[in-house]
C-alpha positions, 0 to 999 in steps of 0.5 A: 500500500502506498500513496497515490505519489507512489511513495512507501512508507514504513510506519513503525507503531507505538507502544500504548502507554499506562493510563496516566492519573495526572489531572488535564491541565488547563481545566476549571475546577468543579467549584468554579464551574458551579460559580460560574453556572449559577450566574448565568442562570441568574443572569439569564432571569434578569439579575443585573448584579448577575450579569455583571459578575456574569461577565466579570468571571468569564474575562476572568476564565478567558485570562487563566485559560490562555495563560494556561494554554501558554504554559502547557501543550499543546498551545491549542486544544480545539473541539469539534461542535454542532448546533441544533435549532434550540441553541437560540433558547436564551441561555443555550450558547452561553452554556455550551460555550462556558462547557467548553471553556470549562474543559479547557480547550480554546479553540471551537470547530462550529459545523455550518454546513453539513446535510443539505444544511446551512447555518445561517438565518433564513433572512441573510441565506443566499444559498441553495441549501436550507437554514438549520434553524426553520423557527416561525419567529427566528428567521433572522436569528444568526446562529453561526455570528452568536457563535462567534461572538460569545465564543470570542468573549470567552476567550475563544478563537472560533473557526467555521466547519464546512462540508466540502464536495458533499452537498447533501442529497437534497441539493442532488435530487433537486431537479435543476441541480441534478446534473452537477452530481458526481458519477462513476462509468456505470451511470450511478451517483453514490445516492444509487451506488452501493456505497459504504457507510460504515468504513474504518474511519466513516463510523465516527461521522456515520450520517445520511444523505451524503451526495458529492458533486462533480467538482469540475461543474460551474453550478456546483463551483457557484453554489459553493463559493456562494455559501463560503462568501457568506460564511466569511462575512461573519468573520470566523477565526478560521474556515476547515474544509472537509469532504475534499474528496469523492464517496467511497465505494462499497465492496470491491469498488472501494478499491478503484481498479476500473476507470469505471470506478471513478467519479468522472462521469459527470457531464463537466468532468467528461467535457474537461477530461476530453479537452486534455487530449492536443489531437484528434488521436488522443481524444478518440482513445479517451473516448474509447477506454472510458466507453469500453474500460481498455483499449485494445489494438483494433482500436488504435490501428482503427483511430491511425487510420481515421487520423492519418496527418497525426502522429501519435495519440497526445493529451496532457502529460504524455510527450512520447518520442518523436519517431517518424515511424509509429510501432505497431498497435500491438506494441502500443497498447499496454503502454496507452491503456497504462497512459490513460489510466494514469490519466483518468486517475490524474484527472479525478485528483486534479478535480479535487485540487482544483476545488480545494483552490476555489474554496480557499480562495475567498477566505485567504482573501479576507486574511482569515485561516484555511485548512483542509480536514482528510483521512490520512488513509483516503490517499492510498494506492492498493496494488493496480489501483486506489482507494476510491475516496482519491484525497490527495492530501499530500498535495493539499497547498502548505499555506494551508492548515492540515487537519489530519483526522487520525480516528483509527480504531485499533485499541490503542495508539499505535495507528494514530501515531504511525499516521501522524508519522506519515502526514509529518513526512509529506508536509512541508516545513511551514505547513501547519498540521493540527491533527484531529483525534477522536474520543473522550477524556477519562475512558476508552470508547469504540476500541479508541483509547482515552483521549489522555492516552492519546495526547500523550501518544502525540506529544511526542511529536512537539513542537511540531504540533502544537494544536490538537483538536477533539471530535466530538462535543456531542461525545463528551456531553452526549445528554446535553447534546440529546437534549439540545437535539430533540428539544420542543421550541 
């Protein structure tokens, strides 16, 4: 196994440590947390006096928190958060932050667009997508600029989570905007492929109603830069881009060996693979072997024939030696049919690429941080051919930040540590990489060690690392997060 770079690492695990009884720095204590929740329980039924202390003891707690992030690793210690429509409850986003605050983490991950969902007002959305928040009464209510602002006001840096090439299913079943789903070579989009909900790392977002798009469709392009342009206005500290990446497949096509198993048979993506061929030679054998998955002699000799001013067959990448005598189609097959592959393969990554750029490009504008969320295993390349997701992380630009989601499950630390080993050895020197882990302090949880554990395993990897981040809120506050779900405005 490798990347789709061809390069093979050797990863060599870690030894799981003892469970440490060391308490986690930079966390409030339990009577400092009661103080607090009682003001702001008052201070939400009207007591002025409550307000003012209210406010006074968060100051207080944004100041101890950031002097204590300084004096202890990592620097930042983020958390990933999702709201629900009854955080516009008075009271609701106060408490959530304060928790987080409490937990000693300095740094939020607020999800604002994920299934086919927007967060922001039903007023101020100039997007395909619904608001998250449908309440009769609320239709101006920022749920994404309160984030913010009261993440801010404790001390908080607050970034903005977008789902990438993963529109949601109710974006791909609209009828004007069917046409800018992602496709394979046998027709199918991944709402009717067989697609695999529960992989490896996919568990810990298990979720329905994922649709990604062709990533060379200007619809898609638009509706998107839409949605990102809107989030910047708020001014978040930082937009994370996560989905940069095609489905992936189920059973044996979650290996793509086929150029049918790749997501380039939307209609944009065929119009920009076939304008990559320089003559009328290379663009009949792109037809072909994405019509028929090879090529084979009869059809080169078929397309000589049809073409006879041309030399040899070009597109992209291929410069063969001029020759003035072509070698026989039986000579040439194998080397075009292993040409085209790499092509095609080269194509879909290209997509990704390219979207990723066009993504970033409105939030490096307004000097507010980027950075890309990947699966460090969603790059390989497995004998012939690659895992079908084609993240090209490794070519992700470095003036970006890297968010590597080291969620593997093995029981204990060993894989996480071998992946960070191997995202560190593809990043440039500046790049920034913030590795995101998953689980909850104190217990282990789905063959996940305790998150004490695991920020011990990838301590070792400091200074280098200096902000680590956690999935999820809804794990460490699982009633909270049931309650603020559920809840009857």
């Amino acid at each position: 196994m490798g990347l789709l770079t061809n390069i093979i690492l050797s990863v060599l695990g870690a030894s799981q440590p003892s469970q440490a009884a060391n308490p986690i720095p930079c966390q409030l204590t339990a009577q400092a947390i009661q103080q607090k929740e009682n003001l702001r329980q008052a201070a939400i039924g009207g007591n002025r006096a409550a307000q003012n202390r209210y406010r006074a003891v968060l100051s207080q707690h944004a100041g101890q928190l950031a002097a204590c992030r300084q004096r202890n690793w990592p620097r930042n210690q983020a958390i990933w958060l999702r709201l629900y429509p009854c955080d516009i409850r008075p009271g609701s986003l106060e408490r959530i932050m304060d928790r987080i605050v409490n937990k000693g983490y300095n740094q939020v991950y607020v999800e604002v667009f994920y299934a086919s969902q927007v967060l922001l007002p039903q007023a101020d959305n100039p997007t395909p997508w619904q608001s998250v928040v449908k309440v009769r009464g609320a239709q101006r209510v920022d749920l994404l600029a309160q984030a913010i602002q009261k993440g801010r006001q404790r001390g908080l840096k607050v970034y903005a989570w977008l789902y990438a090439m993963n529109f949601g299913s109710a974006y791909a079943q609209r009828p004007d905007r069917r046409g800018t789903v992602a496709r394979n070579g046998f027709g199918q989009d991944n709402l009717s492929a067989l697609y695999d909900v529960a992989v490896d790392e996919d568990l810990v977002r298990r979720e329905n109603g994922k649709a990604f798009i062709d990533p060379y469709n200007a619809q898609a392009r638009q509706d998107y830069r839409q949605l990102v342009q809107a989030v910047v206005k708020r001014r978040p500290d930082g937009v994370l881009f996560d989905y940069v990446r095609y489905p992936r497949s189920g059973g044996g096509a979650s290996v793509a060996t086929r150029v049918q198993d790749l997501w380039i048979y939307g209609d944009a993506s065929l119009r920009a693979l076939y304008q990559r061929a320089f003559n009328n030679k290379g663009q009949a054998l792109i037809y072909q072997f994405l019509s028929q998955g090879y090529i084979t002699a009869g059809d080169i000799a078929e397309i000589d024939a049809l073409n006879p001013e041309e030399g040899e067959p070009l597109w992209q990448g291929r410069n063969p030696n001029s020759t003035k005598y072509l070698p026989l189609p039986e000579q040439r097959q194998p080397i075009l049919q292993q040409q085209l592959w790499l092509l095609t393969v080269t194509h879909a990554v290209q997509g990704i690429l390219d979207f990723l750029q066009a993504a970033i490009r409105p939030v490096q504008q307004q000097r507010i941080r980027a950075g890309a969320v990947f699966f460090p295993s969603g790059n390989r390349a497995i004998g012939q051919g690659y895992d079908s997701r084609i993240q090209p992380w490794d070519q992700f630009p470095s003036s970006i930040e890297w968010h590597p989601m080291l969620y593997k499950a093995c029981g204990n630390t060993s894989c996480i540590v071998g992946e960070m080993r191997e995202v560190l050895s593809f990043a440039q020197g500046r790049t920034e990489i913030k590795p995101a882990l998953a689980g909850v302090w104190g217990k282990s949880i789905r063959n996940r060690p305790s998150l004490e554990l695991q920020m011990r395993a990838i301590r070792q990897f400091a200074p280098r690392i200096a902000t680590v981040s956690h999935f999820a809120f809804s794990w460490q506050e699982p009633a909270l997060d049931r309650e603020r779900k559920f809840c009857r405005l």
